[in-house]
Biopython code that builds the backbone (N, CA, C, O; Angstrom):
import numpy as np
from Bio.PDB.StructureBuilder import StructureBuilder

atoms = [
    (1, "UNK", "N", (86.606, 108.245, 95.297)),
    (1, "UNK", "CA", (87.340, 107.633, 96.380)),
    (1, "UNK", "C", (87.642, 108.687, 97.443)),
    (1, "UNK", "O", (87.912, 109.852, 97.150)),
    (2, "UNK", "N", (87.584, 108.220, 98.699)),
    (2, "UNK", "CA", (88.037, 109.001, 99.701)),
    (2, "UNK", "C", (89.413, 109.517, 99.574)),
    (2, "UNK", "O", (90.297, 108.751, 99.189)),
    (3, "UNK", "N", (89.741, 111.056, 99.935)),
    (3, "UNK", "CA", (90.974, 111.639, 100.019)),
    (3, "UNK", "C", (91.767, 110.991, 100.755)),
    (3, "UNK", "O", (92.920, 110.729, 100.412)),
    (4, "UNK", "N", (90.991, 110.479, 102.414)),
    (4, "UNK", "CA", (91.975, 109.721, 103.072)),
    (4, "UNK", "C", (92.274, 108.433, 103.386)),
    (4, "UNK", "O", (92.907, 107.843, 104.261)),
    (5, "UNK", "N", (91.459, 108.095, 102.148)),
    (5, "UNK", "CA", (91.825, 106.168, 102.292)),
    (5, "UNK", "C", (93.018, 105.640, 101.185)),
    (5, "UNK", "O", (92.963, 106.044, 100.023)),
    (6, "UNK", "N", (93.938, 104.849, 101.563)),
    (6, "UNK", "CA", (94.136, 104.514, 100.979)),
    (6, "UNK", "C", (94.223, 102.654, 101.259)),
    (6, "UNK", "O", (93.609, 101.989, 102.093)),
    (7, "UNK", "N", (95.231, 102.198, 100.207)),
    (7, "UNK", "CA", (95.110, 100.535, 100.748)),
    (7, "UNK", "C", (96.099, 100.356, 101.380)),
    (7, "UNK", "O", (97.059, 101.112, 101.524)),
    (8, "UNK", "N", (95.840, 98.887, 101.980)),
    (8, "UNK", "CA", (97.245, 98.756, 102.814)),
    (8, "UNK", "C", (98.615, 98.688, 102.722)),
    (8, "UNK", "O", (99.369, 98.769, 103.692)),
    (9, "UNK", "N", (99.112, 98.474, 101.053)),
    (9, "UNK", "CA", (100.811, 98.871, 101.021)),
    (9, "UNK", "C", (100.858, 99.949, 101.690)),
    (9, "UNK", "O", (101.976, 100.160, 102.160)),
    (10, "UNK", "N", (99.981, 100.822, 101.952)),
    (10, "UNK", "CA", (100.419, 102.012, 102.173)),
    (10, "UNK", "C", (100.948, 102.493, 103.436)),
    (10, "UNK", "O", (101.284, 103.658, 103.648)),
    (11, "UNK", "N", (101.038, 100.928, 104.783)),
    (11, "UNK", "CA", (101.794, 101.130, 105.675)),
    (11, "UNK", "C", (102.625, 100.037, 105.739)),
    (11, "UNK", "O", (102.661, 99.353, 106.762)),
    (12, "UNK", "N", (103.558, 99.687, 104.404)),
    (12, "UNK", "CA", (104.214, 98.667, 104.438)),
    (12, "UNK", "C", (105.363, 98.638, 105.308)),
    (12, "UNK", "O", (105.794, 97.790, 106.090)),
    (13, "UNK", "N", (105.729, 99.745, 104.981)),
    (13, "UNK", "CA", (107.448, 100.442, 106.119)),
    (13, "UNK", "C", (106.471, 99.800, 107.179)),
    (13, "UNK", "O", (106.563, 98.588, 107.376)),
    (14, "UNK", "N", (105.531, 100.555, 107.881)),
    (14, "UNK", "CA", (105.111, 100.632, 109.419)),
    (14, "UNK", "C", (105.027, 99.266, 109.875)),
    (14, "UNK", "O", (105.718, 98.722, 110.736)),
    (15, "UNK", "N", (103.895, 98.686, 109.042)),
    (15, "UNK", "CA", (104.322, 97.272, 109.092)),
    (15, "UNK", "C", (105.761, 96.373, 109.468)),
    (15, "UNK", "O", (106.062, 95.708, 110.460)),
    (16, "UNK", "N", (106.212, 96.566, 108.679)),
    (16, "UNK", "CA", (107.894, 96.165, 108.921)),
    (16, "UNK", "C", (108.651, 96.297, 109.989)),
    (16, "UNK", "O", (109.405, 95.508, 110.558)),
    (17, "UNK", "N", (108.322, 97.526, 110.216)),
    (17, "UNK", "CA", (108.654, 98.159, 112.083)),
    (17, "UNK", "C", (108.431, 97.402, 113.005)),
    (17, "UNK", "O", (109.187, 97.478, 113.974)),
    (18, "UNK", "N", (107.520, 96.591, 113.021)),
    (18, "UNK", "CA", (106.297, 95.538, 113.997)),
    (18, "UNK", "C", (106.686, 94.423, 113.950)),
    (18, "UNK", "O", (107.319, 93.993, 114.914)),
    (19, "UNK", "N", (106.401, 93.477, 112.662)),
    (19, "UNK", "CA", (106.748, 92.757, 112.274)),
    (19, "UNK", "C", (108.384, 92.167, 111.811)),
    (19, "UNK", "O", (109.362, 92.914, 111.808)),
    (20, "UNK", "N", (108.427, 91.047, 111.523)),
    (20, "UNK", "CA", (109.503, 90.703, 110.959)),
    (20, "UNK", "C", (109.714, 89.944, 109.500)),
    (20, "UNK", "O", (110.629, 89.282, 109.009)),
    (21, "UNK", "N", (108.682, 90.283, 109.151)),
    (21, "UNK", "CA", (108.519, 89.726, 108.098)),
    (21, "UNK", "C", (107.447, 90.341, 106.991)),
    (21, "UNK", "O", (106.445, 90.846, 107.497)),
    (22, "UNK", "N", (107.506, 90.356, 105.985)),
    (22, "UNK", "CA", (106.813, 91.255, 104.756)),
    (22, "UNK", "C", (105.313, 91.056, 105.354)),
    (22, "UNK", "O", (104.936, 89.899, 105.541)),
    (23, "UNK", "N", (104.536, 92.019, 105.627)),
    (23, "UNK", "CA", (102.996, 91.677, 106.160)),
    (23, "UNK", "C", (101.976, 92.258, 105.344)),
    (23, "UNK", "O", (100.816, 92.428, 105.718)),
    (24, "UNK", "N", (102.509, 92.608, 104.043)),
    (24, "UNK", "CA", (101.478, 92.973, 103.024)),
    (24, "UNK", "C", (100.800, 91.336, 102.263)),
    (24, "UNK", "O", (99.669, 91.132, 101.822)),
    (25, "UNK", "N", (101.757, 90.569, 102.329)),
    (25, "UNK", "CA", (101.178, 89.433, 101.814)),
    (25, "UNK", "C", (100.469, 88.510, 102.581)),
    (25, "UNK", "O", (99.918, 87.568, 102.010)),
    (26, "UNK", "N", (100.382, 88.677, 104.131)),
    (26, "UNK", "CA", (100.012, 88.030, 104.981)),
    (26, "UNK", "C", (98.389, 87.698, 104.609)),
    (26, "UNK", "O", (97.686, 88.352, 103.838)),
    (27, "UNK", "N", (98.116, 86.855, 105.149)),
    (27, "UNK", "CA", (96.324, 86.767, 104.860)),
    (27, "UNK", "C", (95.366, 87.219, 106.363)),
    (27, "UNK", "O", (95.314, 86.459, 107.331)),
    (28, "UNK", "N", (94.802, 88.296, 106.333)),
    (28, "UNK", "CA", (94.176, 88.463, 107.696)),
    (28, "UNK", "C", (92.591, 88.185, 107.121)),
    (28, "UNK", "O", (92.119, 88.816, 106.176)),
    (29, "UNK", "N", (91.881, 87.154, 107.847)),
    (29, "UNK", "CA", (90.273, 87.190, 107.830)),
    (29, "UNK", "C", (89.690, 87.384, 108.442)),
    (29, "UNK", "O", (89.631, 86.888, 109.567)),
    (30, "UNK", "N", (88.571, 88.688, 107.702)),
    (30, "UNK", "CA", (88.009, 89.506, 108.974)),
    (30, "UNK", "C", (86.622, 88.620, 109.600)),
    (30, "UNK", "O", (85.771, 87.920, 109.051)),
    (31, "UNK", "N", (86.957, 89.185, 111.545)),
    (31, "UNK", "CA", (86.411, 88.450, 112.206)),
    (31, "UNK", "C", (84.405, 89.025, 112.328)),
    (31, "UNK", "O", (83.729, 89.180, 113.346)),
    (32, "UNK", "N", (84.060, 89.174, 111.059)),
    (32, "UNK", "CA", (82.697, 90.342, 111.300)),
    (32, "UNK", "C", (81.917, 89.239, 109.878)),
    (32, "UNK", "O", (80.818, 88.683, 109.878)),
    (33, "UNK", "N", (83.151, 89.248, 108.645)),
    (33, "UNK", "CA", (81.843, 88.730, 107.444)),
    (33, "UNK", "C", (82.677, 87.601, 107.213)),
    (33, "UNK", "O", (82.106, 86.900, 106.378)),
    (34, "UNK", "N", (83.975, 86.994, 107.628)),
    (34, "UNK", "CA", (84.773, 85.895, 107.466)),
    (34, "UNK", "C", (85.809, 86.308, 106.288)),
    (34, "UNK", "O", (86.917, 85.798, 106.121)),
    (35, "UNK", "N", (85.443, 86.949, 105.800)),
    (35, "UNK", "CA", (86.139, 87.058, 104.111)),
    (35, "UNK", "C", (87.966, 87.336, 104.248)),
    (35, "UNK", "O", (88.342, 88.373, 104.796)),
    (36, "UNK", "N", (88.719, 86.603, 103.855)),
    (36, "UNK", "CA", (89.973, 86.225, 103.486)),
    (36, "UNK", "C", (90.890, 86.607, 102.845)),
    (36, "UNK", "O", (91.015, 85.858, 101.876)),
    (37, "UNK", "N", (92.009, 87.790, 102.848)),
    (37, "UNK", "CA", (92.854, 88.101, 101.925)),
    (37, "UNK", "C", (94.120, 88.726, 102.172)),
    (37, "UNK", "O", (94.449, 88.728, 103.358)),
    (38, "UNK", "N", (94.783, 89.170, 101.499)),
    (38, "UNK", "CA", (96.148, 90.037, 101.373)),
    (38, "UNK", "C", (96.032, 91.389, 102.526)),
    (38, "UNK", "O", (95.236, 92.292, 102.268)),
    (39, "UNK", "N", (96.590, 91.428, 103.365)),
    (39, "UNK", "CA", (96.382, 92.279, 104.548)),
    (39, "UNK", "C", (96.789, 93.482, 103.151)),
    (39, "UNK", "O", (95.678, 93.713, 102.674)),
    (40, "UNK", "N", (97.573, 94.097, 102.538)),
    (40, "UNK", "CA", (97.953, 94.769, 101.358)),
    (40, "UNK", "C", (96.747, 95.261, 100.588)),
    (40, "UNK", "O", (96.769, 96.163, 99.751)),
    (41, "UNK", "N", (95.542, 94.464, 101.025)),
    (41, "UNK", "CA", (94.467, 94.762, 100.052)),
    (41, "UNK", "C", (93.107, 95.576, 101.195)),
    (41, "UNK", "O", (92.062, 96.124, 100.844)),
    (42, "UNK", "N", (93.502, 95.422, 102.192)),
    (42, "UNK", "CA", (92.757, 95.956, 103.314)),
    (42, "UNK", "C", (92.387, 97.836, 102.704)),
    (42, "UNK", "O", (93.099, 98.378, 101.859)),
    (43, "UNK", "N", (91.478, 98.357, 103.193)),
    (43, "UNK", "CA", (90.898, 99.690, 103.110)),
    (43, "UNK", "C", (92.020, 100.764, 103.870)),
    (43, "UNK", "O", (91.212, 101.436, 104.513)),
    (44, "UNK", "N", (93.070, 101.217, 104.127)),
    (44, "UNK", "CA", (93.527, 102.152, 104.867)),
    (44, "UNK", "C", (92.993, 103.491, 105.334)),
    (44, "UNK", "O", (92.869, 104.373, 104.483)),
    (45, "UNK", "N", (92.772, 103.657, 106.175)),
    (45, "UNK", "CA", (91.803, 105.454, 106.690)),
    (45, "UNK", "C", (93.237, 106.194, 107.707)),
    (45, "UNK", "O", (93.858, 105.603, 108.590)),
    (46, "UNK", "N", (93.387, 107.167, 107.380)),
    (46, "UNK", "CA", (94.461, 107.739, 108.088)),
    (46, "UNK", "C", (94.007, 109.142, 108.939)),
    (46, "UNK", "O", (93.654, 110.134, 108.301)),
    (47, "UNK", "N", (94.033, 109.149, 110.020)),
    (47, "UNK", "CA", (93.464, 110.072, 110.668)),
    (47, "UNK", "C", (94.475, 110.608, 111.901)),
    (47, "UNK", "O", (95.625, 110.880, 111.555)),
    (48, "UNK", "N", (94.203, 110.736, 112.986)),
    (48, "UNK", "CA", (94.947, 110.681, 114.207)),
    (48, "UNK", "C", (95.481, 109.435, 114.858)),
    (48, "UNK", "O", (96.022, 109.309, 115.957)),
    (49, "UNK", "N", (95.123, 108.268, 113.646)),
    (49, "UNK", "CA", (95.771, 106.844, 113.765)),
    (49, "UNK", "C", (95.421, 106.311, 112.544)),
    (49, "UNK", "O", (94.879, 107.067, 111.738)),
    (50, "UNK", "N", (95.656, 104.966, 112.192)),
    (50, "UNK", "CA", (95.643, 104.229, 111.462)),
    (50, "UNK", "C", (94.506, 103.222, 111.763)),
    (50, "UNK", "O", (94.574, 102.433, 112.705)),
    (51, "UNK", "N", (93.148, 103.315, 110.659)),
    (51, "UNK", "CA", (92.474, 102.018, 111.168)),
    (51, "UNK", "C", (92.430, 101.356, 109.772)),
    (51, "UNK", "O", (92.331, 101.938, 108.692)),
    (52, "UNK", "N", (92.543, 99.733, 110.050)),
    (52, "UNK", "CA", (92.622, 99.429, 108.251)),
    (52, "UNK", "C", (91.213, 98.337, 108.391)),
    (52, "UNK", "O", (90.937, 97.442, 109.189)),
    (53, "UNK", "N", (90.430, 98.984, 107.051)),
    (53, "UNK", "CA", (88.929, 97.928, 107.392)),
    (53, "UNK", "C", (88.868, 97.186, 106.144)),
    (53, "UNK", "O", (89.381, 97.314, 105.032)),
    (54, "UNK", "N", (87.918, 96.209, 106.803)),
    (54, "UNK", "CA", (87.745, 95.240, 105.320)),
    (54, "UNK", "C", (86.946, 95.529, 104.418)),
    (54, "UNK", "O", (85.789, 95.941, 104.502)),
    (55, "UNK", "N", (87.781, 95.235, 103.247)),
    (55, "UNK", "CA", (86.709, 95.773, 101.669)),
    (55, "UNK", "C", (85.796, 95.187, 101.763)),
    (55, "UNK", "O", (85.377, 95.033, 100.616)),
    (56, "UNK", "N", (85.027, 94.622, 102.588)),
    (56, "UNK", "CA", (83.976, 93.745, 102.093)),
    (56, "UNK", "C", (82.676, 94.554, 102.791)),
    (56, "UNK", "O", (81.718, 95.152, 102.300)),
    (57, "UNK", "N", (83.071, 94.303, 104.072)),
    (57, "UNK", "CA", (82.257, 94.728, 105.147)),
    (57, "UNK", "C", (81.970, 95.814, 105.726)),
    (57, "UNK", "O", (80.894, 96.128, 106.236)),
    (58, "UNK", "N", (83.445, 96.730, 105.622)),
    (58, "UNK", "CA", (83.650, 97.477, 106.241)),
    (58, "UNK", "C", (84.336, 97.837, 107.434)),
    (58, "UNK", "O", (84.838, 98.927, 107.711)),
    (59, "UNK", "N", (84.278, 96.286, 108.432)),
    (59, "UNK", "CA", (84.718, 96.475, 109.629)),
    (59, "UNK", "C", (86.146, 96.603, 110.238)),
    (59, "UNK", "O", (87.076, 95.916, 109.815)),
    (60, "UNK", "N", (86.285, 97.482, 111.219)),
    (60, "UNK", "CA", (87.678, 97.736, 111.803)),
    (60, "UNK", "C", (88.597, 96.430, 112.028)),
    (60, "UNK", "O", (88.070, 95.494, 112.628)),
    (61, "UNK", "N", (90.106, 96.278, 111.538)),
    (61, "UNK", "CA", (90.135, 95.034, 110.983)),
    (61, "UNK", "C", (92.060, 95.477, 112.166)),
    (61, "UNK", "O", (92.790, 94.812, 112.901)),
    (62, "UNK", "N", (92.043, 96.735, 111.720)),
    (62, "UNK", "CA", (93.423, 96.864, 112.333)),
    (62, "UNK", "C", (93.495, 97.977, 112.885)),
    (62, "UNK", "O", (92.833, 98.692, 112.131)),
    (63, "UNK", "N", (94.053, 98.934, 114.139)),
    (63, "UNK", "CA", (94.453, 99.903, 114.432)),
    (63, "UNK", "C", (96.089, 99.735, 114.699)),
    (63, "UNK", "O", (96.828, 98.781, 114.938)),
    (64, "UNK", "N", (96.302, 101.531, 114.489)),
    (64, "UNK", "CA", (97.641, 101.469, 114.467)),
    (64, "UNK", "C", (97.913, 103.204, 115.207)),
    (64, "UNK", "O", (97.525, 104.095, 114.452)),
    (65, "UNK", "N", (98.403, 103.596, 116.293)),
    (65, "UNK", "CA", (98.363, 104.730, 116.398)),
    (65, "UNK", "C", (100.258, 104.663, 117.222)),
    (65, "UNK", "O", (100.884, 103.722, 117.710)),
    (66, "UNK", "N", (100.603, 106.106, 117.030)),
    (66, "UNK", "CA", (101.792, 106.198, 117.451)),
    (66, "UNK", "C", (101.864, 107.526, 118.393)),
    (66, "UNK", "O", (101.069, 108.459, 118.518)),
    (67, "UNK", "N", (103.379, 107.200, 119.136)),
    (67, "UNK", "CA", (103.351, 108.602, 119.927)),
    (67, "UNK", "C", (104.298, 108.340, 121.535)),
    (67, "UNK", "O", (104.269, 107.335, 122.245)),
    (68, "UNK", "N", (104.669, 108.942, 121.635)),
    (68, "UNK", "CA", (105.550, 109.177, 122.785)),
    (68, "UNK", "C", (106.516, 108.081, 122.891)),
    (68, "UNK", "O", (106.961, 107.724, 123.982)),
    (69, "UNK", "N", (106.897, 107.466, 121.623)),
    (69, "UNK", "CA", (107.894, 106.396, 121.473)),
    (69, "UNK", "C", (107.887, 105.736, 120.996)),
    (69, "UNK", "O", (108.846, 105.196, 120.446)),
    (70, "UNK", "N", (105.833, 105.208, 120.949)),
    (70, "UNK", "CA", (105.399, 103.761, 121.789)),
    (70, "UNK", "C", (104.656, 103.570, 119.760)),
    (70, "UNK", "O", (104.588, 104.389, 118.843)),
    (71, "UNK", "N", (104.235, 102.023, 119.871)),
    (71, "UNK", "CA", (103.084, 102.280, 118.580)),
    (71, "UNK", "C", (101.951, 101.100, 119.377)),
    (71, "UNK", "O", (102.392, 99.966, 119.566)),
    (72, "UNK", "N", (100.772, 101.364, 119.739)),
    (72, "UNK", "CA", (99.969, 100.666, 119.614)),
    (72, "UNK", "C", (99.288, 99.675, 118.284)),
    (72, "UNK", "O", (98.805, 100.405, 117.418)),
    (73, "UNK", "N", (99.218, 98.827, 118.106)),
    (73, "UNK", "CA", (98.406, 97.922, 117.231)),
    (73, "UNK", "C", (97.435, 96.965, 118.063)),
    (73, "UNK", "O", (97.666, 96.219, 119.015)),
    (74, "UNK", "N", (96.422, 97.217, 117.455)),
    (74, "UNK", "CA", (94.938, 96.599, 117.732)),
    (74, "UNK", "C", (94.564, 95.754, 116.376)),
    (74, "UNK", "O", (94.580, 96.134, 115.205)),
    (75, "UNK", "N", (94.176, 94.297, 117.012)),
    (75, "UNK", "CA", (93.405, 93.739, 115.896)),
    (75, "UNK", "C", (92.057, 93.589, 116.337)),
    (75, "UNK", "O", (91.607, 92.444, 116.328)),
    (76, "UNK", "N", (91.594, 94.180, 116.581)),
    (76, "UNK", "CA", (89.807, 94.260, 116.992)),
    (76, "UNK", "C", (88.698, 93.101, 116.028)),
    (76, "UNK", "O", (87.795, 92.506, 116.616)),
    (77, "UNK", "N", (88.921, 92.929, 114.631)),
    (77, "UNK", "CA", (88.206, 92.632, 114.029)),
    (77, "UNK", "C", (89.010, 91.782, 113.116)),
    (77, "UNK", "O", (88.641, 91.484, 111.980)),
    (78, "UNK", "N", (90.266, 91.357, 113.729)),
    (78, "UNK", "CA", (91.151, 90.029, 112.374)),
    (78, "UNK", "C", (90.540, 88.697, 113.512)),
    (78, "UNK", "O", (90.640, 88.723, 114.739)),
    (79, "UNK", "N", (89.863, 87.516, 112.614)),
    (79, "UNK", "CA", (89.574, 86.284, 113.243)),
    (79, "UNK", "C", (91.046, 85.564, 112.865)),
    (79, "UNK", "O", (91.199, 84.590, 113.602)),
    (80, "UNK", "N", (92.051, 85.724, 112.043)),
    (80, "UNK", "CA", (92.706, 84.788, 112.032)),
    (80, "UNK", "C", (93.791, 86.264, 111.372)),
    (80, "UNK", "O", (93.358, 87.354, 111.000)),
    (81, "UNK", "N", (95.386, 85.768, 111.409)),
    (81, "UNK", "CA", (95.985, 85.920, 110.256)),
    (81, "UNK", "C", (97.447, 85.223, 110.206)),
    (81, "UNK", "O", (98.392, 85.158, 110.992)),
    (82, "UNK", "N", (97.184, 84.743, 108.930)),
    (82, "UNK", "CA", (98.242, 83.782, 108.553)),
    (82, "UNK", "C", (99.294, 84.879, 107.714)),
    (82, "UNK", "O", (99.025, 85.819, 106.966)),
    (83, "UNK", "N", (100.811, 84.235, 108.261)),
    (83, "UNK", "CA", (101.815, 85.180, 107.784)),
    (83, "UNK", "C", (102.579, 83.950, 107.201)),
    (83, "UNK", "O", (102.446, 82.839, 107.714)),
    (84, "UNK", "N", (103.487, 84.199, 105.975)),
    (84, "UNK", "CA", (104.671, 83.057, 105.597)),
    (84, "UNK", "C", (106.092, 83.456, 106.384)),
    (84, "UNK", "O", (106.638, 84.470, 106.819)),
    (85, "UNK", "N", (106.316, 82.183, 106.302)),
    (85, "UNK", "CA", (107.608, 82.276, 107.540)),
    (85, "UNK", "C", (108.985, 81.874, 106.274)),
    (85, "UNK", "O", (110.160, 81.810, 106.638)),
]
sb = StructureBuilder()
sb.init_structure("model")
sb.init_model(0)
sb.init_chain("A")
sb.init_seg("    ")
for serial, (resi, resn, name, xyz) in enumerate(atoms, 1):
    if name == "N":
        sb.init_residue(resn, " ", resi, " ")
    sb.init_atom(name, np.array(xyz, "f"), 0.0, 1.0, " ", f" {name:<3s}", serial, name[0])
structure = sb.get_structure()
C-alpha cells in the first residue's frame, strides 16, 4: 500500500468543518465508472492537498486544499452524492 494513501475517515474532522453533517457515510458516485458508495471508503492521497479517488477506477472524485484561511473543495469527478439529513 501506498505510504500516502489513506481512506477517507481519514478526513472525517475536515469533512465536518464543511459540512454539517457526518459525510463519511454519505454516498458519492463516481462520475467516470458510475460505481456507488460510502464517501469513508473513497482512496485518500495526501500531498500539497487532498485528492480522494475512487477504488474502482481510480478517478479524482474530491479535492480538498487549504491555506490563507480559505479551504477549497472540488468535486471534479462525484456524478451524484447523497447525504442523510
Amino acid at each position: 500500500m501506498d505510504a500516502y494513501m489513506l481512506d477517507g475517515n481519514a478526513v472525517a474532522g475536515l469533512l465536518r468543518e464543511v459540512f454539517a453533517v457526518e459525510m463519511t457515510t454519505a454516498t458519492a458516485t463516481c462520475g467516470e465508472c458510475g460505481a456507488a458508495g460510502p464517501v469513508g471508503a473513497l482512496r485518500v492521497f495526501r500531498g500539497a492537498g487532498i485528492v480522494m479517488r475512487c477504488g474502482r477506477c481510480d478517478a479524482a472524485m474530491v479535492t480538498i486544499a487549504e491555506g490563507d484561511g480559505r479551504m477549497c473543495l472540488g468535486l471534479p469527478g462525484v456524478r451524484m452524492l447523497q447525504i442523510a439529513l
